[in-house]
Backbone bond lengths (Angstrom), bond angles and torsions (degrees), N, CA, C in turn:
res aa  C-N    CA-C-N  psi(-1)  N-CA   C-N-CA  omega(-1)  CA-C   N-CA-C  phi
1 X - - - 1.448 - - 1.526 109.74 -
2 X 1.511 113.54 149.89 1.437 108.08 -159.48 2.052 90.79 -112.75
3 X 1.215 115.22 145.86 1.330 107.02 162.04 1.858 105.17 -93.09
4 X 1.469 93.43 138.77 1.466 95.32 175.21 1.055 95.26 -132.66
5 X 1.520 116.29 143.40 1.648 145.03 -171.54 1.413 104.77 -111.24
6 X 1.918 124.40 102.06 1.391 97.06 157.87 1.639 108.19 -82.49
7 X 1.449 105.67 -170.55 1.487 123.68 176.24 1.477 122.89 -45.65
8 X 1.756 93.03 -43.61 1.651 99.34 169.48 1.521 120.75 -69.80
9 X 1.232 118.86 -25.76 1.417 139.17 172.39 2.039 112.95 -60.74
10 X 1.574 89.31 -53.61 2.030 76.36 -173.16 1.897 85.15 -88.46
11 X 1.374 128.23 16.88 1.706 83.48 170.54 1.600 107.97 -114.41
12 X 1.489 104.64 27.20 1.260 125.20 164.59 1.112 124.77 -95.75
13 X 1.835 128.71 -14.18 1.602 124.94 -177.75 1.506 88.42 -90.78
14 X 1.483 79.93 158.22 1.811 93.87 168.89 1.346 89.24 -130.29
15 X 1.351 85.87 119.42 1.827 102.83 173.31 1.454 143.79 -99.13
16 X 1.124 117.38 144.67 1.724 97.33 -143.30 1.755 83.31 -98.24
17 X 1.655 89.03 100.33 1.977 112.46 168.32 1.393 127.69 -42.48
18 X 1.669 116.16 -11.71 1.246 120.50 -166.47 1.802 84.20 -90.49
19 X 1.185 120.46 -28.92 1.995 127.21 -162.26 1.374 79.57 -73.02
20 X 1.267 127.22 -69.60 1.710 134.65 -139.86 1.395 94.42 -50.25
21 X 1.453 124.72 -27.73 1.589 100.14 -169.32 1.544 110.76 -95.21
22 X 1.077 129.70 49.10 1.611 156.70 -155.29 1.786 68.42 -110.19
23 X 0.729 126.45 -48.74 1.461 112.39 -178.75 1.741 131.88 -141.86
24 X 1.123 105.17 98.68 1.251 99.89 -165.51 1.633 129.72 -39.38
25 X 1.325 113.24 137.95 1.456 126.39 169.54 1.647 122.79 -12.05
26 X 1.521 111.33 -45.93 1.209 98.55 -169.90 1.606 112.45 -83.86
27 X 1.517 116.95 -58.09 1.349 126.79 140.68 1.583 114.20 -1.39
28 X 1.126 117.24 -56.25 1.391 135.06 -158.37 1.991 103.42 -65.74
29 X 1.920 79.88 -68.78 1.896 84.75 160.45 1.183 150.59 -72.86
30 X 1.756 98.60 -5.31 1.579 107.73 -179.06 1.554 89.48 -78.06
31 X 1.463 128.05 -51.03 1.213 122.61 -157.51 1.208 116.82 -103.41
32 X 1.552 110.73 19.07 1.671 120.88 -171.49 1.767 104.85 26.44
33 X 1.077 124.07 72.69 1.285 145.96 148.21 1.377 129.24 -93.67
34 X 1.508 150.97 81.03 1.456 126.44 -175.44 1.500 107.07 -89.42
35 X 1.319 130.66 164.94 1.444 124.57 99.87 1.272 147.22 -47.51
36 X 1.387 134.61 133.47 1.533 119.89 160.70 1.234 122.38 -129.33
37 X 1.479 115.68 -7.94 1.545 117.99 -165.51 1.447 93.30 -170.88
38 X 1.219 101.99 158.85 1.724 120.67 162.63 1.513 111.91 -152.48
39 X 1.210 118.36 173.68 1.559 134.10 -165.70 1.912 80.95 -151.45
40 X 0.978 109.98 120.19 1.523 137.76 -172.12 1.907 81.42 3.91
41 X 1.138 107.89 -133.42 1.670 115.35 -167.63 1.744 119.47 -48.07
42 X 1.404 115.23 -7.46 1.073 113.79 -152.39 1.941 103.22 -121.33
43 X 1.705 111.08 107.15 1.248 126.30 -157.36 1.382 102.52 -88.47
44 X 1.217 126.48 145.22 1.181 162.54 -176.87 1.776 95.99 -116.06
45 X 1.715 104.88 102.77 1.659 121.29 161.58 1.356 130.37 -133.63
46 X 1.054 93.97 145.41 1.945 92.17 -171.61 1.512 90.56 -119.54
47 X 1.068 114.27 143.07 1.662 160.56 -146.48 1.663 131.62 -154.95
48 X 1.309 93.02 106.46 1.726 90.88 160.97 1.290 130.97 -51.16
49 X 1.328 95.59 -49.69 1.260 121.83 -165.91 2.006 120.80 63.58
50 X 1.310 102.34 52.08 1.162 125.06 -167.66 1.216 99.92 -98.58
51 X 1.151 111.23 -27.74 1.897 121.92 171.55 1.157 132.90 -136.25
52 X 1.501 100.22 67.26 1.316 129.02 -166.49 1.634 108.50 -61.61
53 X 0.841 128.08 11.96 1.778 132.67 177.43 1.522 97.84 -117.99
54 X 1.248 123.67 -67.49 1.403 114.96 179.85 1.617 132.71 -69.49
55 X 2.031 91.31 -0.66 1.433 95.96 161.20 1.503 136.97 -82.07
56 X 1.405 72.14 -26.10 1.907 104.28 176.82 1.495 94.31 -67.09
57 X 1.028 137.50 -97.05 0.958 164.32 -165.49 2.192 95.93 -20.97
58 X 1.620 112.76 -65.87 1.761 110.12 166.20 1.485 92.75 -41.30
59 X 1.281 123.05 -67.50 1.460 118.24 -156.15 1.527 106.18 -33.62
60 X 1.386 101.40 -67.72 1.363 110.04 -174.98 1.473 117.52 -26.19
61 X 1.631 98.50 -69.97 1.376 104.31 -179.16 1.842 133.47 -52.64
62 X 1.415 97.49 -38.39 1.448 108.44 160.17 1.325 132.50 -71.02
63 X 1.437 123.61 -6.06 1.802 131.37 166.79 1.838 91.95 -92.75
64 X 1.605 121.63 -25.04 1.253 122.57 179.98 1.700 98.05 -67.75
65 X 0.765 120.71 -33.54 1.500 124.80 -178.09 1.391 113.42 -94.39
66 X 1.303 118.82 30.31 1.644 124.31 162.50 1.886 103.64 71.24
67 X 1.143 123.41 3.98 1.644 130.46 172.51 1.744 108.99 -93.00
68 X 1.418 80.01 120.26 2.074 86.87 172.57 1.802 102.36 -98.19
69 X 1.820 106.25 -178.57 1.145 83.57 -160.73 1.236 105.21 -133.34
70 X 1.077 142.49 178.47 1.663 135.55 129.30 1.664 115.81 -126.66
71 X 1.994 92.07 145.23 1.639 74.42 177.58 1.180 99.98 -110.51
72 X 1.607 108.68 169.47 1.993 126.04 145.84 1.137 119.94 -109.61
73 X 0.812 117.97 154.50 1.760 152.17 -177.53 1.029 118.62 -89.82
74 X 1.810 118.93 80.90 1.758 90.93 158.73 1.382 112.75 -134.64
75 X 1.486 106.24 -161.01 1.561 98.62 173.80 1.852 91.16 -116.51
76 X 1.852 83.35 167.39 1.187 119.88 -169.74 2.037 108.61 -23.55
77 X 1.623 104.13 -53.42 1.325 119.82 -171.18 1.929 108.44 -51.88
78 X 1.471 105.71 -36.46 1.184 132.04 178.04 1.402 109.30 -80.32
79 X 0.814 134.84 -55.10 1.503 147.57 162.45 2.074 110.44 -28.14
80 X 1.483 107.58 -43.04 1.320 130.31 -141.34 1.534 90.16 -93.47
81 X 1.234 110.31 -53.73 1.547 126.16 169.67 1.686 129.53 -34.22
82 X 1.872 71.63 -54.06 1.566 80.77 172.86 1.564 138.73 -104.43
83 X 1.421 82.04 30.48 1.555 126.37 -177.25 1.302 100.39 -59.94
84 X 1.728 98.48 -57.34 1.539 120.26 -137.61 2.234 99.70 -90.77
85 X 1.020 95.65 -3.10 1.757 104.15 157.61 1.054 106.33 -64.76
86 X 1.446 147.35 -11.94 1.366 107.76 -176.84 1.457 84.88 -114.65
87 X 1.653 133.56 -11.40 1.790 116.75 146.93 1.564 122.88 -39.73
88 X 1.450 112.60 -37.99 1.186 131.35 176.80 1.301 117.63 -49.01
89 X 1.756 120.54 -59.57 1.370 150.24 174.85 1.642 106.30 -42.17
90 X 1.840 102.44 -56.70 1.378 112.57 -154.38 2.123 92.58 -77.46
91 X 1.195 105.78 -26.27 1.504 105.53 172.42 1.556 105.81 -45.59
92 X 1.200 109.45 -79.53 1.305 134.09 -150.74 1.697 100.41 -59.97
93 X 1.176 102.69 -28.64 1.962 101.73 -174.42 1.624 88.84 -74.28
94 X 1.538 104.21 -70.07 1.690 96.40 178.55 1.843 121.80 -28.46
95 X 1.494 118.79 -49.49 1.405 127.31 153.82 1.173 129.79 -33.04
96 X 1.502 125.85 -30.76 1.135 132.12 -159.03 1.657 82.06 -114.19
97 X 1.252 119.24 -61.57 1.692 115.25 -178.28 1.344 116.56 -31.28
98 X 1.768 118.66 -59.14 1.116 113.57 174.81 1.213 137.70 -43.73
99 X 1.653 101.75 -40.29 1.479 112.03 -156.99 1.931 105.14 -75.89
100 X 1.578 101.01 -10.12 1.489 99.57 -174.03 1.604 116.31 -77.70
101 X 1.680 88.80 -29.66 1.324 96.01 -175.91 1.879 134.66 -68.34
């Protein structure tokens, strides 16, 4: 069974931003790959799957690194959304930067 994510679906997770950077941003958009969640080793990603070779291929490397997986399904519009989590991320560090100062 496949999980599929519409648009209304990923702008409903709240994703825990500290996981998402399991892979950096750019990586992330070349190969529309996210993070959003994990349960100790075991990742939670949503996927186009528009690049089904270079998805395979992270996968690989991330079960190489002791991480199991799950995927989601979305399209591009969905994809784009959850883009903007790691805008989210770069907020919150700036948030935390300030507040030290």
């Amino acid at each position: 069974m496949q999980n599929i994510l519409e648009l209304v679906d990923v702008q409903k997770i709240a994703p825990e931003l500290e996981k998402t950077k399991v892979l950096p941003r750019d990586v992330a958009e070349k190969v529309q790959l996210i993070v959003f969640a994990a349960e100790k080793r075991k990742l939670h990603l949503l996927t186009t799957n528009n690049f089904p070779e270079q998805v395979k291929e992270l996968l690989t490397k991330l079960t190489d690194k002791g991480y199991t997986y799950e995927l989601f399904y979305t399209d591009i519009a969905g994809f784009n959304h959850a883009l903007t989590w790691y805008d989210d991320i770069a907020h919150e560090e700036k948030l935390a930067e300030d507040a030290r100062v």
